[in-house]
TORKOL-837630 format. One record per atom (N, C-alpha, C): atom name; x, y, z; residue in three letters. Coordinates in Angstrom, 3 decimals. Example, Ala and Ser with C-alpha at 12.3 -4.5 7.8 and 13.67 -1.06 7.14 Angstrom:
# residues 2
<r 'N'; <13.190; -5.690; 7.800>; 'Ala'>
<r 'CA'; <12.300; -4.500; 7.800>; 'Ala'>
<r 'C'; <13.200; -3.300; 7.800>; 'Ala'>
<r 'N'; <12.850; -2.250; 7.080>; 'Ser'>
<r 'CA'; <13.670; -1.060; 7.140>; 'Ser'>
<r 'C'; <12.900; 0.030; 7.870>; 'Ser'>
END
This chain:
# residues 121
<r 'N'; <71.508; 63.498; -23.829>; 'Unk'>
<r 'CA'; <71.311; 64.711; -24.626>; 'Unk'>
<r 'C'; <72.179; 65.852; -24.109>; 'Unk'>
<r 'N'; <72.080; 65.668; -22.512>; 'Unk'>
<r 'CA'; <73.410; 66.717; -22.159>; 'Unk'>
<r 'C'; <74.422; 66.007; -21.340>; 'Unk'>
<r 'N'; <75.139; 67.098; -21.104>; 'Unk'>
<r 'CA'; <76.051; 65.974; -19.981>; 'Unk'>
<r 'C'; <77.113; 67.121; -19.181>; 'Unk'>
<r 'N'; <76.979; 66.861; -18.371>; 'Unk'>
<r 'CA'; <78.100; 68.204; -16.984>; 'Unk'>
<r 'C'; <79.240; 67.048; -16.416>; 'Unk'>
<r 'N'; <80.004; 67.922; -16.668>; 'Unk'>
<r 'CA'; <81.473; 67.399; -15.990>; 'Unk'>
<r 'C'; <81.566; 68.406; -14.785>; 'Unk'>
<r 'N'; <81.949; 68.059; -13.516>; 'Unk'>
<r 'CA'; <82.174; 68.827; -12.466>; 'Unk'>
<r 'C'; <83.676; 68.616; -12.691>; 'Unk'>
<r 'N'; <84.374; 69.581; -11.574>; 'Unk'>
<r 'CA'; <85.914; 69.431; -11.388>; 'Unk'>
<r 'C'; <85.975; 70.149; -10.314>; 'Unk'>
<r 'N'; <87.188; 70.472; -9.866>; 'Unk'>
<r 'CA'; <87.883; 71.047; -8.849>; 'Unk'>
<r 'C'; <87.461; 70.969; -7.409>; 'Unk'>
<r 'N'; <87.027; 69.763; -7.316>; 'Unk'>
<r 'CA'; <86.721; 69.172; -5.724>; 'Unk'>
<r 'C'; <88.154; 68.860; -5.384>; 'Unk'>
<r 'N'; <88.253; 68.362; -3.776>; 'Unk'>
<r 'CA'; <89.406; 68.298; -3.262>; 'Unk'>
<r 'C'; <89.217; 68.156; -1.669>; 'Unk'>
<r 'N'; <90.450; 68.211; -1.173>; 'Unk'>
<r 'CA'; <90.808; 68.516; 0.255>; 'Unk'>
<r 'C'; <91.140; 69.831; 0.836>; 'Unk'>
<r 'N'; <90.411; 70.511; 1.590>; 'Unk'>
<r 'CA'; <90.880; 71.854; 1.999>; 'Unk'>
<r 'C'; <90.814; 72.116; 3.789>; 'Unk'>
<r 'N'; <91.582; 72.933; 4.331>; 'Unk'>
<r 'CA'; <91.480; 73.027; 5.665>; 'Unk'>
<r 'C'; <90.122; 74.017; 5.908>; 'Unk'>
<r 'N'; <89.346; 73.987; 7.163>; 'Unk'>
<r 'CA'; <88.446; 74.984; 7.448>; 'Unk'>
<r 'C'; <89.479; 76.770; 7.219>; 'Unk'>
<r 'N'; <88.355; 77.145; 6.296>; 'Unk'>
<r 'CA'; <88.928; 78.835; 6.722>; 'Unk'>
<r 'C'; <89.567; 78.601; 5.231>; 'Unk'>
<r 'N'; <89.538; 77.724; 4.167>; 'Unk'>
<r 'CA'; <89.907; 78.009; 2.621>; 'Unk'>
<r 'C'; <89.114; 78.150; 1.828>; 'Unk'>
<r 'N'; <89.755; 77.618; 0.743>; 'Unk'>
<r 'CA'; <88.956; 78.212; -0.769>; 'Unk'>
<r 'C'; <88.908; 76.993; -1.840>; 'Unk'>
<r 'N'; <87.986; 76.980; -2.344>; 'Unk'>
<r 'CA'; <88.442; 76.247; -3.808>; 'Unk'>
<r 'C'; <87.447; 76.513; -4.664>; 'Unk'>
<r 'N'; <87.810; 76.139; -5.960>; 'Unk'>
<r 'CA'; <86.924; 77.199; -7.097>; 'Unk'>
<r 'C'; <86.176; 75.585; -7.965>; 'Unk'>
<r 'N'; <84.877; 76.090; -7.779>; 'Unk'>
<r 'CA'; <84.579; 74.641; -8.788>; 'Unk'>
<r 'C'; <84.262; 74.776; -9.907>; 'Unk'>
<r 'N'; <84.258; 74.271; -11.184>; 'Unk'>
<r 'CA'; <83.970; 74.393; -12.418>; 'Unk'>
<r 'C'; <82.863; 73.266; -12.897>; 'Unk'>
<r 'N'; <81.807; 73.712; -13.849>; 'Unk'>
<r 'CA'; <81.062; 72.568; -14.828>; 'Unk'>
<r 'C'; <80.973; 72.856; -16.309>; 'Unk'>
<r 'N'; <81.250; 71.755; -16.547>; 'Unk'>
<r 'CA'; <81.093; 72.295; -18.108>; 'Unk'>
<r 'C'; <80.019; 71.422; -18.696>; 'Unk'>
<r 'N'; <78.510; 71.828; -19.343>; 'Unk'>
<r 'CA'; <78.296; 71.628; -20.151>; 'Unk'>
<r 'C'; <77.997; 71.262; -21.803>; 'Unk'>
<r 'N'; <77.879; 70.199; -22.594>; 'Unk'>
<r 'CA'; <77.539; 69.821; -23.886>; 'Unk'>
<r 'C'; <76.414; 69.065; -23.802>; 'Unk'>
<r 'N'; <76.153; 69.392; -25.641>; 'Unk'>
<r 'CA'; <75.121; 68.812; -25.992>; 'Unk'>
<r 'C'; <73.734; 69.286; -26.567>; 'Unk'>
<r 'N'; <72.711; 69.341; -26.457>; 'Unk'>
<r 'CA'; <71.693; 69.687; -26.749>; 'Unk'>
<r 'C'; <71.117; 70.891; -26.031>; 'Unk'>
<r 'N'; <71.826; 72.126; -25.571>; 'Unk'>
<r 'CA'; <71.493; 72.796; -24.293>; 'Unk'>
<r 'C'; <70.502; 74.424; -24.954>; 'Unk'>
<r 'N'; <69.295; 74.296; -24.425>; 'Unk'>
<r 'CA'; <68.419; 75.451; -24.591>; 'Unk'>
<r 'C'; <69.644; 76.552; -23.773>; 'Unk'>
<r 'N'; <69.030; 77.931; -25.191>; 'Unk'>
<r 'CA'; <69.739; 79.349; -24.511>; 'Unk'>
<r 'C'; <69.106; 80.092; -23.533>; 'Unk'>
<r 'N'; <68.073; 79.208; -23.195>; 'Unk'>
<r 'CA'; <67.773; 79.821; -21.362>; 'Unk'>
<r 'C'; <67.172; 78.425; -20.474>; 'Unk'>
<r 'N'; <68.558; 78.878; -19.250>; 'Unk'>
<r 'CA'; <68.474; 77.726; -18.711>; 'Unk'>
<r 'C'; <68.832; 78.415; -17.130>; 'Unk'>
<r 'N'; <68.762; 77.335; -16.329>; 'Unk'>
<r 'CA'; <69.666; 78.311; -15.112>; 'Unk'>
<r 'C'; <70.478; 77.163; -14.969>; 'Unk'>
<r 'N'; <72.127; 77.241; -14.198>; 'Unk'>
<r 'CA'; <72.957; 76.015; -14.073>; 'Unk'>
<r 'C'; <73.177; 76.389; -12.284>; 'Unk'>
<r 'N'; <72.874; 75.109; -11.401>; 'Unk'>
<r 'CA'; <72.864; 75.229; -10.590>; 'Unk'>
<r 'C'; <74.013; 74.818; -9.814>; 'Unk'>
<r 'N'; <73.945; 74.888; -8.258>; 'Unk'>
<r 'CA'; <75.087; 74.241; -7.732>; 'Unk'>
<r 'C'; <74.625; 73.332; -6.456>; 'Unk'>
<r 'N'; <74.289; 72.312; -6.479>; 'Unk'>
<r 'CA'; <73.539; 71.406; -4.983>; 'Unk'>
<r 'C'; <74.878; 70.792; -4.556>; 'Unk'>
<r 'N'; <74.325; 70.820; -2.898>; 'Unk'>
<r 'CA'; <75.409; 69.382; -2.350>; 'Unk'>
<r 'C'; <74.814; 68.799; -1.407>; 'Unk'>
<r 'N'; <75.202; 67.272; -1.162>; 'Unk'>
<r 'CA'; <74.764; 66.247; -0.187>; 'Unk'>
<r 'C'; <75.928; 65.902; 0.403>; 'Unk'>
<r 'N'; <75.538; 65.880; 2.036>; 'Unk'>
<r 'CA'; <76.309; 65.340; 2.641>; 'Unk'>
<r 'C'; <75.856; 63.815; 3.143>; 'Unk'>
<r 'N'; <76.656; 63.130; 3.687>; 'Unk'>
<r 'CA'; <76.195; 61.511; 4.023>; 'Unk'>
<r 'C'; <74.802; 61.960; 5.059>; 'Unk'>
<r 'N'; <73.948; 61.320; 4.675>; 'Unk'>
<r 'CA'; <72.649; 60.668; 5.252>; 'Unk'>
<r 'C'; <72.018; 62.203; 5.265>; 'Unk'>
<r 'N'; <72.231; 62.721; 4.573>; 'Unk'>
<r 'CA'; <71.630; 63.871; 3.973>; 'Unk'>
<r 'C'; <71.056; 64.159; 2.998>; 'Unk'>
<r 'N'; <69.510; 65.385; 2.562>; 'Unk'>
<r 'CA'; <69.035; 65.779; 1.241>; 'Unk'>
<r 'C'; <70.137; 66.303; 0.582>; 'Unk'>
<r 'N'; <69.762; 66.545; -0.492>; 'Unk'>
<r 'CA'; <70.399; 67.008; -1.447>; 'Unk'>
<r 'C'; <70.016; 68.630; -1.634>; 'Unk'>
<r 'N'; <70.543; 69.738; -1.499>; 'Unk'>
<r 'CA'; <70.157; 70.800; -1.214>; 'Unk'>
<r 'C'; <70.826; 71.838; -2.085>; 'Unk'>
<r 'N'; <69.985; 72.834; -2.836>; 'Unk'>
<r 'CA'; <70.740; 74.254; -3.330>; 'Unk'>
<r 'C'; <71.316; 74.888; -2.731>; 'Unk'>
<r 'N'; <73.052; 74.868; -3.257>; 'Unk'>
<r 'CA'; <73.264; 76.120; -2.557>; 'Unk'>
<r 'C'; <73.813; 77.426; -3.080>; 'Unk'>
<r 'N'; <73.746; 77.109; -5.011>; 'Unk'>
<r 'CA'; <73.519; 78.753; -6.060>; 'Unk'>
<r 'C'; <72.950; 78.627; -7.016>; 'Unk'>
<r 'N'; <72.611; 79.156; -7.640>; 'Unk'>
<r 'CA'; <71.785; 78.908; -8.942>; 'Unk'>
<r 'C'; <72.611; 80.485; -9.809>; 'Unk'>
<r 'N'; <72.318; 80.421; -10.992>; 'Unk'>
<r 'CA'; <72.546; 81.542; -11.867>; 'Unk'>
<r 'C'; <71.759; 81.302; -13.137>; 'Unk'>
<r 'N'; <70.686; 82.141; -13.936>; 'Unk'>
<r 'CA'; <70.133; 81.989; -15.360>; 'Unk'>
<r 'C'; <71.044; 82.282; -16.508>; 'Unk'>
<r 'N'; <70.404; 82.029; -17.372>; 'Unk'>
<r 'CA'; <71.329; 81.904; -18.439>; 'Unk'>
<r 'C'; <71.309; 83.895; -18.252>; 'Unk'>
<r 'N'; <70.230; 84.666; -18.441>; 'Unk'>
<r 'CA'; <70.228; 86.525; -17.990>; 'Unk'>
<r 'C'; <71.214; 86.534; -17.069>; 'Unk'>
<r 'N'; <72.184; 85.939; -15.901>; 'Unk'>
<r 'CA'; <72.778; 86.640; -15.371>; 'Unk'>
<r 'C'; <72.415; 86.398; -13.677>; 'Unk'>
<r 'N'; <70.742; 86.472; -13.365>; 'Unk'>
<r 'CA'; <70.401; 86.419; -12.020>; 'Unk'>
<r 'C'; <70.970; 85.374; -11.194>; 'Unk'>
<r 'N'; <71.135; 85.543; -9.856>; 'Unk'>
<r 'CA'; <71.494; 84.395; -9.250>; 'Unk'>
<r 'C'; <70.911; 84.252; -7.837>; 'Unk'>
<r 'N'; <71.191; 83.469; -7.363>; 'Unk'>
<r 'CA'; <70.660; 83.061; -5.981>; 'Unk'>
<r 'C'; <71.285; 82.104; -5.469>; 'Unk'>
<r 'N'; <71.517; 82.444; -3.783>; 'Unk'>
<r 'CA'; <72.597; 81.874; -2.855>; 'Unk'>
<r 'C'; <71.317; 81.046; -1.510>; 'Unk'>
<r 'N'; <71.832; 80.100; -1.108>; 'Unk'>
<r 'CA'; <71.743; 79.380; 0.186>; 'Unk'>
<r 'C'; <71.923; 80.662; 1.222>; 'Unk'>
<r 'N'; <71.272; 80.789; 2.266>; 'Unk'>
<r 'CA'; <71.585; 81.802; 3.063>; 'Unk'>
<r 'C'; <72.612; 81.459; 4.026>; 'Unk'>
<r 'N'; <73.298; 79.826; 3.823>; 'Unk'>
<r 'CA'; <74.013; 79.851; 4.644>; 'Unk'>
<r 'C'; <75.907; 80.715; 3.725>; 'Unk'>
<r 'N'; <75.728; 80.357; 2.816>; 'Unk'>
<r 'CA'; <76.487; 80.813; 1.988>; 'Unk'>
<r 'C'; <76.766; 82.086; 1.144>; 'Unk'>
<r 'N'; <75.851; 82.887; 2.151>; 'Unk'>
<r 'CA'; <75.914; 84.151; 1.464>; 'Unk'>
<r 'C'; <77.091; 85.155; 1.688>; 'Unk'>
<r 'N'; <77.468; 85.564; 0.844>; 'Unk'>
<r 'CA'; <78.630; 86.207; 1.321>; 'Unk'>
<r 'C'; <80.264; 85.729; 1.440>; 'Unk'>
<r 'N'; <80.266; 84.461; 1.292>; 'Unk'>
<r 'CA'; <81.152; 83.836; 0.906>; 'Unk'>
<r 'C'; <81.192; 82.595; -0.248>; 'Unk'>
<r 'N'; <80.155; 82.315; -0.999>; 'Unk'>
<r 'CA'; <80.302; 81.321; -1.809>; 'Unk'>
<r 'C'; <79.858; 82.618; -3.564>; 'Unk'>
<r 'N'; <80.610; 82.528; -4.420>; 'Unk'>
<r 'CA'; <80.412; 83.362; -5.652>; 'Unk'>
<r 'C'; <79.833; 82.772; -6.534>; 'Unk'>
<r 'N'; <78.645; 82.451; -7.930>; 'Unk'>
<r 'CA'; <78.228; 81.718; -8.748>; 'Unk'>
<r 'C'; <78.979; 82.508; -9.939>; 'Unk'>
<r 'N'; <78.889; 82.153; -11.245>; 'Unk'>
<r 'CA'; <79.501; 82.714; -12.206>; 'Unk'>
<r 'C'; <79.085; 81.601; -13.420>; 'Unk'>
<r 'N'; <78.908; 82.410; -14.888>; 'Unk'>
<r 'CA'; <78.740; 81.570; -15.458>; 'Unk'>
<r 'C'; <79.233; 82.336; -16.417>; 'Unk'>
<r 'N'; <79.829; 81.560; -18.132>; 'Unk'>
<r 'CA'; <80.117; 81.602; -19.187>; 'Unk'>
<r 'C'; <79.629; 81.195; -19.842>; 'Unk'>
<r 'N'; <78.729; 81.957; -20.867>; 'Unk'>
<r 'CA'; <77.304; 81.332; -21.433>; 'Unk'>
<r 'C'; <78.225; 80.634; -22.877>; 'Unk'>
<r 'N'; <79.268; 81.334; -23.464>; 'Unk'>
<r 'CA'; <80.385; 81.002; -24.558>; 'Unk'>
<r 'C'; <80.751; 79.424; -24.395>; 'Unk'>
<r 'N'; <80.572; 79.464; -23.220>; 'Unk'>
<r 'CA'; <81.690; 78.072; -22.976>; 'Unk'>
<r 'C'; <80.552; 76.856; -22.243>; 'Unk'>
<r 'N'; <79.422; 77.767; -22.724>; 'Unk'>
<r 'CA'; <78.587; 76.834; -21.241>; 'Unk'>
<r 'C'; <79.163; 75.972; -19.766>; 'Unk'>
<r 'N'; <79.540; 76.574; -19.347>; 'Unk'>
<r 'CA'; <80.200; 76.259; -17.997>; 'Unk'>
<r 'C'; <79.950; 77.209; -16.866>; 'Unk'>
<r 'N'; <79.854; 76.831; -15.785>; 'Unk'>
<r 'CA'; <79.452; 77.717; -14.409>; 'Unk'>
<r 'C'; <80.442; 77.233; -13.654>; 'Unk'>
<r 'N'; <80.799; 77.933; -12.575>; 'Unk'>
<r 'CA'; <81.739; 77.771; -11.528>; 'Unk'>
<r 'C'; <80.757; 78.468; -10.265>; 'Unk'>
<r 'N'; <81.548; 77.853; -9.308>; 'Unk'>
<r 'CA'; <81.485; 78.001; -7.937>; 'Unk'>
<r 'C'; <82.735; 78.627; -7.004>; 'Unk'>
<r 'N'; <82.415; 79.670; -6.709>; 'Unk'>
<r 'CA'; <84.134; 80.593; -5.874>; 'Unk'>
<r 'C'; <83.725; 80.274; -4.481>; 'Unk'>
<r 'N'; <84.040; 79.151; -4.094>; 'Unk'>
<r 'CA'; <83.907; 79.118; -2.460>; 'Unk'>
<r 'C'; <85.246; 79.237; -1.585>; 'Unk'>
<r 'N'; <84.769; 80.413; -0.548>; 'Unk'>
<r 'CA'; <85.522; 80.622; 0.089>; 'Unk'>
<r 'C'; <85.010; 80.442; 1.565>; 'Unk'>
<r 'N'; <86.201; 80.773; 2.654>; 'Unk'>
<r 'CA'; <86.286; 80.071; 4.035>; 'Unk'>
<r 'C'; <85.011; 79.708; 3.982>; 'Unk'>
<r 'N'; <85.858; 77.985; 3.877>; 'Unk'>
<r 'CA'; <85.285; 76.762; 3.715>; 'Unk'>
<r 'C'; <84.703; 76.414; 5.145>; 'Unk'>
<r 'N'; <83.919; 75.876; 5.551>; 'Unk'>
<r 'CA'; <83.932; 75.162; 7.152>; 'Unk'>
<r 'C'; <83.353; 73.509; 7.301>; 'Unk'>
<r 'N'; <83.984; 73.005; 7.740>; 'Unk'>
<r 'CA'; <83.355; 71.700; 7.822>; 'Unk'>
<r 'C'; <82.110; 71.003; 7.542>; 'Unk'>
<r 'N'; <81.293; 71.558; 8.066>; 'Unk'>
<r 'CA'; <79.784; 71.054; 8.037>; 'Unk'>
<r 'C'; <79.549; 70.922; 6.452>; 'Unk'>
<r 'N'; <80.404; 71.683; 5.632>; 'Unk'>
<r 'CA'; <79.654; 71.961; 4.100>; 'Unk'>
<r 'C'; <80.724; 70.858; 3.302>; 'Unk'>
<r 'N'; <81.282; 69.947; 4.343>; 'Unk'>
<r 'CA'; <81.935; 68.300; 3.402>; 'Unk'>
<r 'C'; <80.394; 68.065; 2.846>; 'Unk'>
<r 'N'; <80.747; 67.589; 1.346>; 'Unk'>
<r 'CA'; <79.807; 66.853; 0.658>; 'Unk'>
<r 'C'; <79.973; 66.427; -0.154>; 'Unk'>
<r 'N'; <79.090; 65.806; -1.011>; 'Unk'>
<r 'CA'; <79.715; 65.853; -2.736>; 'Unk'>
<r 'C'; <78.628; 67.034; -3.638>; 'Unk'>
<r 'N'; <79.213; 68.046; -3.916>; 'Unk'>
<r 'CA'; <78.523; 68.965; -4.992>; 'Unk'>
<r 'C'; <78.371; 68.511; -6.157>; 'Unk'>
<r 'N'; <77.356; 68.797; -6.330>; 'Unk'>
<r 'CA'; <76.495; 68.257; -7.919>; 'Unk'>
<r 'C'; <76.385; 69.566; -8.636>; 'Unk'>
<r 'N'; <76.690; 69.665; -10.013>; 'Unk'>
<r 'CA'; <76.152; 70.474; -10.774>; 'Unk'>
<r 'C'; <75.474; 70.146; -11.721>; 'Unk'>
<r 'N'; <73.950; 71.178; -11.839>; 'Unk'>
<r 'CA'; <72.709; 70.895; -12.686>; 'Unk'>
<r 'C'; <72.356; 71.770; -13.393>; 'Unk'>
<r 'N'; <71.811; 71.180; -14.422>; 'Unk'>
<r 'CA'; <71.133; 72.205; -15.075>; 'Unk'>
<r 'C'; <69.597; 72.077; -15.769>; 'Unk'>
<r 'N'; <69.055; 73.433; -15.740>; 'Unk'>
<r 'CA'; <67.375; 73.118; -15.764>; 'Unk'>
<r 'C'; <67.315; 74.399; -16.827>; 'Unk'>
<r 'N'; <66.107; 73.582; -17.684>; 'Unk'>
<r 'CA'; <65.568; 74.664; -18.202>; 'Unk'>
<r 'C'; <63.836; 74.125; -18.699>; 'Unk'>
<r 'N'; <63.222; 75.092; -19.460>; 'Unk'>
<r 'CA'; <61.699; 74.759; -19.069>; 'Unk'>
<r 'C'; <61.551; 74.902; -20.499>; 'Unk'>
<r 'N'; <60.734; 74.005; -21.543>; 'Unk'>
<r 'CA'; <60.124; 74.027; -22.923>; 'Unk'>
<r 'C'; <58.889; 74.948; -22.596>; 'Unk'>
<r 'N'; <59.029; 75.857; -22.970>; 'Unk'>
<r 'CA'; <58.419; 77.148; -23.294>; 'Unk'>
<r 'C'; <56.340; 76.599; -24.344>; 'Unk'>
<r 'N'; <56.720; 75.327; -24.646>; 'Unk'>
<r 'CA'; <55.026; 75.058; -25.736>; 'Unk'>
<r 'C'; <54.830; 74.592; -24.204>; 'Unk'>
<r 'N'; <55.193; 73.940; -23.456>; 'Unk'>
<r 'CA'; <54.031; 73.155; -22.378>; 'Unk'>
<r 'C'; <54.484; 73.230; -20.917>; 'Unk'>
<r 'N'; <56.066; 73.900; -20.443>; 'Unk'>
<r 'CA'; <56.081; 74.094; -19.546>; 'Unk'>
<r 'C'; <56.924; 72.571; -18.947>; 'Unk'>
<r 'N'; <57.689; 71.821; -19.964>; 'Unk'>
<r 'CA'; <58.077; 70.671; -19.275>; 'Unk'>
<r 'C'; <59.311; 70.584; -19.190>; 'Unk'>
<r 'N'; <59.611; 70.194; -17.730>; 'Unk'>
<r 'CA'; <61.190; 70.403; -17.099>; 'Unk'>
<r 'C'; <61.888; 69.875; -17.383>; 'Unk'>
<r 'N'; <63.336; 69.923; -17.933>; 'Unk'>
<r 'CA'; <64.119; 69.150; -18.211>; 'Unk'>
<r 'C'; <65.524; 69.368; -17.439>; 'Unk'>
<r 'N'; <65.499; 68.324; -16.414>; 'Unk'>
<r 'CA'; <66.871; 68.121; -15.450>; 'Unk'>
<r 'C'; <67.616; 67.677; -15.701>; 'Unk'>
<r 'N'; <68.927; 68.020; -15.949>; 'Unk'>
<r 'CA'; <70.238; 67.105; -16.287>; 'Unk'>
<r 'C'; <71.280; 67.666; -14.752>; 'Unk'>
<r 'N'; <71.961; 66.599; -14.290>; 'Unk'>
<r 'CA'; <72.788; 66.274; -13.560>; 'Unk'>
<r 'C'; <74.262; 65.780; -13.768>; 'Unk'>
<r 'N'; <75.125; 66.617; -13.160>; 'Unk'>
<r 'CA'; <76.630; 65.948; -13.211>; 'Unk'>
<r 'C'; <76.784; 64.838; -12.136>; 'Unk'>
<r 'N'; <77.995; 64.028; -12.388>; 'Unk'>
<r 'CA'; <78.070; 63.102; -11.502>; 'Unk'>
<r 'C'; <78.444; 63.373; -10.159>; 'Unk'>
<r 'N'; <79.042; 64.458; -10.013>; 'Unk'>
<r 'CA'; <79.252; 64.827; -8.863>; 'Unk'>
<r 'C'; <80.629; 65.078; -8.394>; 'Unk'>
<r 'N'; <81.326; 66.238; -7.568>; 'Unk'>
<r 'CA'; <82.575; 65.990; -6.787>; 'Unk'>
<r 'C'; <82.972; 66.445; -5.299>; 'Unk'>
<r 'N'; <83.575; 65.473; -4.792>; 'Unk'>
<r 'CA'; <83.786; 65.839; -3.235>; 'Unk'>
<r 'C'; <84.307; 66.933; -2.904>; 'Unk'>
<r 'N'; <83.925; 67.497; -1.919>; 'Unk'>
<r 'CA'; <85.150; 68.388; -1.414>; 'Unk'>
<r 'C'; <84.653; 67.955; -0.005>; 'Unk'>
<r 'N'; <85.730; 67.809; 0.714>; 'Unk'>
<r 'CA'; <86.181; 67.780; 2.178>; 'Unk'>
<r 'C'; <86.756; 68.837; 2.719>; 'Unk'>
<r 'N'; <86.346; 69.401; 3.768>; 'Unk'>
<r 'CA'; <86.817; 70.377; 4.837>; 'Unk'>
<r 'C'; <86.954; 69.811; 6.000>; 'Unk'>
<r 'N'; <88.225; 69.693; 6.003>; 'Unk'>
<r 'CA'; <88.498; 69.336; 7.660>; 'Unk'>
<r 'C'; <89.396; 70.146; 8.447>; 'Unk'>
<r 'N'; <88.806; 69.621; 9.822>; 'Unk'>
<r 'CA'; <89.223; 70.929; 10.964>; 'Unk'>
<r 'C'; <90.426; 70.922; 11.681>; 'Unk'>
END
């Protein structure tokens, strides 16, 4: 019913940047929030931005201050502005999106497949 394409994973040195993009289609409620998780090997899977379809957002505290959320409600797509990158945060980032049916309160999760980014030192 929906479906997220991630992009702009890659290879970057500690102390860079790279900008990630998702684009959503499909069946998508006009209030939703589109998130940004990543897992590293033998690791949870963990938030580290969120943004609502209003605008609000919310950061990982490890990422505050250097990682940006952004979204284009036109294009349904969200991005990720991460900057000085550091190792520990190799993973594969997932982008999601959630929103809640308003008659009963029932969640509906959709997931991208996912893309790497590597930081090495």
């Amino acid at each position: 019913q929906v479906q997220l394409v991630e992009s702009g994973g890659g290879l970057v040195q500690a102390g860079g940047s790279l900008r990630l993009s998702c684009a959503a289609s499909g069946s998508i409620q006009s209030s939703n929030t589109m998130n940004w998780y990543r897992q590293a090997p033998g690791k949870r899977r963990d938030l580290v931005a969120g943004i609502s379809s209003g605008g609000n957002t919310n950061y990982a505290d490890s990422v505050k201050g250097r990682f940006t959320i952004s979204r284009d409600n036109a294009k349904n797509t969200v991005y990720l502005q991460m900057n000085s990158l550091k190792p520990e945060e190799t993973a594969v980032f997932y982008c999601n999106l959630r929103s809640v049916r308003s008659i009963d309160y029932y969640v509906f999760d959709y997931w991208g497949q996912g893309t790497q980014v590597t930081v090495s030192s």
